[in-house]
C-alpha positions in Angstrom: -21.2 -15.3 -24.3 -22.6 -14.9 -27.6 -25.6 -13.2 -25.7 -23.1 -10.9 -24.9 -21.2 -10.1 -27.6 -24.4 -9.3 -29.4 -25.7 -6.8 -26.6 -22.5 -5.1 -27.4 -22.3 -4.9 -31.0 -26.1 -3.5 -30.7 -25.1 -0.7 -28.4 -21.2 0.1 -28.9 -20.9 3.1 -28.0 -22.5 2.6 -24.3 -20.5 -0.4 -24.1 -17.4 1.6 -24.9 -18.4 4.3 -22.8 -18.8 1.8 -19.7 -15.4 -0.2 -20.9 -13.6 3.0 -20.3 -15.4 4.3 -17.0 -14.7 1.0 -15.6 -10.5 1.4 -16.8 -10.2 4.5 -15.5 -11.7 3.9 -12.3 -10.3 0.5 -11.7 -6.6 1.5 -13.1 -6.6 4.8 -10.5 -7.8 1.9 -7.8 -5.1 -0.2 -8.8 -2.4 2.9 -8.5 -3.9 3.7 -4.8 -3.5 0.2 -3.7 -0.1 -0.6 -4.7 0.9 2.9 -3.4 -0.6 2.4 -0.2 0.8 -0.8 0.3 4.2 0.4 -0.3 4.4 3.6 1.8 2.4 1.3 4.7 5.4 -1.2 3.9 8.2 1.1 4.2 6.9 2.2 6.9 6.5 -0.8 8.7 10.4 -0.9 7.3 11.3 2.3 9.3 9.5 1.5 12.6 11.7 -2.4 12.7 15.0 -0.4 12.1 16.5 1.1 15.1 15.0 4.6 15.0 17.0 6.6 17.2 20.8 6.0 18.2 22.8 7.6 20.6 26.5 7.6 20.6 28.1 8.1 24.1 31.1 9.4 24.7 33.9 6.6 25.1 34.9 7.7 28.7 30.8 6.6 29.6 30.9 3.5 31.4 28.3 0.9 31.0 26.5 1.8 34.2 25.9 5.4 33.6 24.5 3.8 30.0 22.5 1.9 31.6 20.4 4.1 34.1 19.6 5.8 30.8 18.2 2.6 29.4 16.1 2.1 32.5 15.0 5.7 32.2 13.7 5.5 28.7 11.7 2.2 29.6 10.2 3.5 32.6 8.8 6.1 29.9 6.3 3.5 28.2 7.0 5.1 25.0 9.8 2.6 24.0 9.4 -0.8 22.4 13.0 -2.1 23.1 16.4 -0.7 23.7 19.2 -2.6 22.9 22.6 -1.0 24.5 25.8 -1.5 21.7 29.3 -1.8 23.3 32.8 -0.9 22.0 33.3 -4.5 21.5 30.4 -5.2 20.2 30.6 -2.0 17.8 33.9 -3.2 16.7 32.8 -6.0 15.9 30.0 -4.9 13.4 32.9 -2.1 12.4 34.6 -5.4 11.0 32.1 -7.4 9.5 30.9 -4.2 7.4 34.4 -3.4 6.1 35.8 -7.1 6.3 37.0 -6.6 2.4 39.0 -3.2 2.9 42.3 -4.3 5.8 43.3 -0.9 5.5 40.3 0.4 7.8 40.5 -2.4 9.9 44.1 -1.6 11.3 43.1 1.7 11.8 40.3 1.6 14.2 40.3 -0.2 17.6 37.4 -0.8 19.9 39.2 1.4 22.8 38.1 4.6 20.2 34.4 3.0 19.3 32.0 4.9 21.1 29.2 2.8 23.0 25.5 3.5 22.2 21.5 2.8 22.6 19.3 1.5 19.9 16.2 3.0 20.3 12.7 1.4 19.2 10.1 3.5 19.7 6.0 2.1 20.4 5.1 4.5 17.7 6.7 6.9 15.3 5.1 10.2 16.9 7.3 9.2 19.6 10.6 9.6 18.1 11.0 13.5 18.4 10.5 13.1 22.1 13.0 10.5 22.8 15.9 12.4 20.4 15.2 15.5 22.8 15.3 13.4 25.8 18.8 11.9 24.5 20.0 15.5 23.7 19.6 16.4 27.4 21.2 13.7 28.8 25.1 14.0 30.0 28.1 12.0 28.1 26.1 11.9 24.6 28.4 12.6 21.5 25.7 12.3 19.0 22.1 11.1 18.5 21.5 9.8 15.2 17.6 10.5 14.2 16.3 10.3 10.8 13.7 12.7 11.1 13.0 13.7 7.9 12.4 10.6 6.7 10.3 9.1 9.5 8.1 12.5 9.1 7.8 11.7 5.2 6.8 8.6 5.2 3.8 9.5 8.2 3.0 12.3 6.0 2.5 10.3 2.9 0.8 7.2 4.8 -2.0 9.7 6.0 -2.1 11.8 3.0 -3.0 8.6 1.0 -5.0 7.0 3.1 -7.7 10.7 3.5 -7.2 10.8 -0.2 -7.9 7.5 -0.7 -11.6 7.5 1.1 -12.5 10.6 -0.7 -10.9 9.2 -4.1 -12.6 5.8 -3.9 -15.9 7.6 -2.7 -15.8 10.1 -5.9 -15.0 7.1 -8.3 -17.8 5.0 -6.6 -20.6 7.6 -7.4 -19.2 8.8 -10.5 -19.1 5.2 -12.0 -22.2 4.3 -10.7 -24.0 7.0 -12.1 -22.5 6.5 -15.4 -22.9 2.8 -15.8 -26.4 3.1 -14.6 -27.3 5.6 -17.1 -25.9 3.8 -19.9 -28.0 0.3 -18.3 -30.9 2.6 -18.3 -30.5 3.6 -22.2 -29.7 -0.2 -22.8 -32.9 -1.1 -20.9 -34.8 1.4 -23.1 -34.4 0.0 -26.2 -35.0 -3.5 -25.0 -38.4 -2.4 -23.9 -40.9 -3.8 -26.5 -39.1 -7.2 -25.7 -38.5 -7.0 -21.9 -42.3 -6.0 -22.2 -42.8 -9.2 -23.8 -41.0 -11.6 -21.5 -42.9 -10.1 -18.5 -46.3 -11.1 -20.2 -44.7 -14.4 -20.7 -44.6 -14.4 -16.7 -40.6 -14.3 -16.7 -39.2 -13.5 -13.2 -37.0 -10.1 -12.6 -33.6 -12.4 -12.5 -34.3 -13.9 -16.0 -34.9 -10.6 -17.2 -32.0 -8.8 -15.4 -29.6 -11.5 -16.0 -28.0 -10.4 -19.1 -27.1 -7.1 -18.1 -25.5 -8.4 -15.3 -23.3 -10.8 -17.4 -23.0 -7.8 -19.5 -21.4 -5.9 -16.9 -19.6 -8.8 -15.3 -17.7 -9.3 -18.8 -16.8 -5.3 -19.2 -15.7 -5.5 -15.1 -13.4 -8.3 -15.9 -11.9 -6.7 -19.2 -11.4 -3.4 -17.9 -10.0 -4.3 -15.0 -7.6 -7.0 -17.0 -6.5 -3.9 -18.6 -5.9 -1.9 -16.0 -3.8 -4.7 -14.3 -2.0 -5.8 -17.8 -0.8 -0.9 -17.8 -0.2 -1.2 -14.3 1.9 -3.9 -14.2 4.0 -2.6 -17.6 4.9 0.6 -15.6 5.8 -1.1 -12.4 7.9 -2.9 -14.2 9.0 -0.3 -16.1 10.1 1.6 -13.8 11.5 -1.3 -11.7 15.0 -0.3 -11.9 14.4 3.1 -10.5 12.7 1.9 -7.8 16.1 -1.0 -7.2 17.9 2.2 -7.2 15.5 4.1 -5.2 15.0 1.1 -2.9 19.1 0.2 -2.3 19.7 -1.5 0.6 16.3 -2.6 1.2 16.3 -6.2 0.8 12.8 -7.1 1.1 9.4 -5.2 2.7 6.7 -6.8 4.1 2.8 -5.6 4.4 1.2 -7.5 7.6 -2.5 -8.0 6.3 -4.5 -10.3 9.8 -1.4 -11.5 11.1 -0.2 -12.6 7.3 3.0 -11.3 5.9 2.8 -10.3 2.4 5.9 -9.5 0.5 5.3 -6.0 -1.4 9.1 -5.8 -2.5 10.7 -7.3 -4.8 7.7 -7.1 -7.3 6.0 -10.6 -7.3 3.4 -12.7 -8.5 1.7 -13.2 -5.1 1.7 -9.5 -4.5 0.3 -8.6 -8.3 -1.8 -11.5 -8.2 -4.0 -10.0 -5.2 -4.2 -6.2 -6.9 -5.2 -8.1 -10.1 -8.0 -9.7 -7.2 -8.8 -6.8 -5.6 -9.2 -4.9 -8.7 -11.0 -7.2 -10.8 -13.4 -8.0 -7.7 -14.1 -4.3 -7.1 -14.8 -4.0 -10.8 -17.2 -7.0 -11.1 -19.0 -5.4 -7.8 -19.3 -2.1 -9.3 -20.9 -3.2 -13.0 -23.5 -5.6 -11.0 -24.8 -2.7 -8.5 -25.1 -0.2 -11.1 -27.0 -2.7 -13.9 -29.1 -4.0 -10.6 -29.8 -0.5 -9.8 -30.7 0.6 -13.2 -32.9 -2.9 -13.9 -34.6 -2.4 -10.5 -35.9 1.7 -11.4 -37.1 -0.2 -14.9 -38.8 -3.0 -13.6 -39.9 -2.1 -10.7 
């Protein structure tokens, strides 16, 4: 550590330069990941509620209800349909408004109409089965949240083609500056890495404390970049309880693992601070390996 310290102090402003390449790159890393995993999350969200209803008119009887059922399953773009009753509408009608009597003695099953929850095998889907409901006899009203569904697609691919480009930029840029700074480091060591080579030192012995060097600014800066991430998130947690009302809880499955994204906790910011600090340590190493090995070779 003290090895360290001292490498530091001799060249500050590199170091600083290197501190803050690191932050910025791991901080915009961080932002990326918890973004993605919320819009993949609320998506996921979306595609477990029902996704498209139909309400039939109340003089449909179950049979004609059903041969639409059959018709959207024999489509193979459905995961399940699940066909709602009057009584069984009535009865979710009273468990949502089983605090206000008033509603309750207003409304009977007899004026309910009967519907089909749709869930469809993917979201590109949805359009198609809204038209096909829209064509069908006895339908009242199909209940589609298009805009939404579209949103959320549109901002799952937007971040995930700006995330490849992003993370490719941030790669290359930061490796280009860390090396350079490794390289000026490396320079002013010479007379003594000259020394240690005559001594018959190997390449590790002399590489070593550049790599601990950059393994120490990886860990700070992405500590950092963590300790500002996490302040806004919590920062702005109530807007996103407001923003996120009615949501309960969302879920990102990562190899058959669930991993709770929302409400904010420690598991969830635990693996960013991982995945971040990792990605940092893995950056610093290759670019003072690269840099050591144009030196030394």
């Amino acid at each position: 550590m003290n090895e360290i310290l001292i490498s530091i102090r001799r060249t500050p402003y590199q170091s600083l330069a290197t501190f803050l390449v690191l932050f910025m790159t791991l901080f915009l890393s961080a932002v990326l990941i918890v973004a993605y995993a919320f819009s993949h999350s609320l998506l996921d969200y979306v595609e477990t509620r029902p996704q498209v209803t139909a309400y039939f008119q109340t003089n449909m009887t179950e049979e004609e209800i059903v041969k639409v059922k059959d018709q959207l399953i024999a489509s193979g773009k459905v995961a399940s349909v699940k066909y709602i009753s009057k009584d069984e509408a009535f009865n979710i009608y009273k468990e949502s408004n089983k605090n206000n009597p008033l509603l309750l003695e207003m409304v009977s099953a007899d004026i309910l109409p009967p519907s089909l929850e749709v869930f469809a095998k993917k979201p590109t889907f949805l359009p198609e089965i809204a038209e096909f409901f829209k064509k069908q006899p006895g339908i009242d009203e199909v209940n589609f949240q298009k805009d939404i569904v579209d949103r959320l697609l549109n901002l799952t691919n937007v971040l995930r083609q700006i995330g490849i480009i992003f993370f490719c930029f941030l790669i290359l840029m930061t490796i280009i500056v860390l090396t350079t700074n490794t390289l000026f480091k490396i320079s002013l060591k010479k007379d003594e890495i000259e020394l240690l080579r005559l001594l018959g030192a190997s390449r590790f012995y002399i590489e070593k404390p550049f790599l601990l060097e950059g393994t120490f600014l990886g860990v700070c800066a992405s500590f950092f970049a963590f300790l500002i991430l996490s302040g806004i998130l919590f920062y702005f947690n109530p807007f996103l309880s407001s923003y996120l009302k009615g949501i309960n809880e969302l879920n990102l499955m990562i190899f058959n693992l669930k991993l709770s994204i929302w409400p904010l906790n420690e598991i969830f910011l635990g693996i960013v601070l991982g995945l971040v600090t990792l990605f940092g340590i893995v950056i610093a190493i290759c670019s003072n390996l690269l840099a050591a090995n144009k030196y030394l070779k």
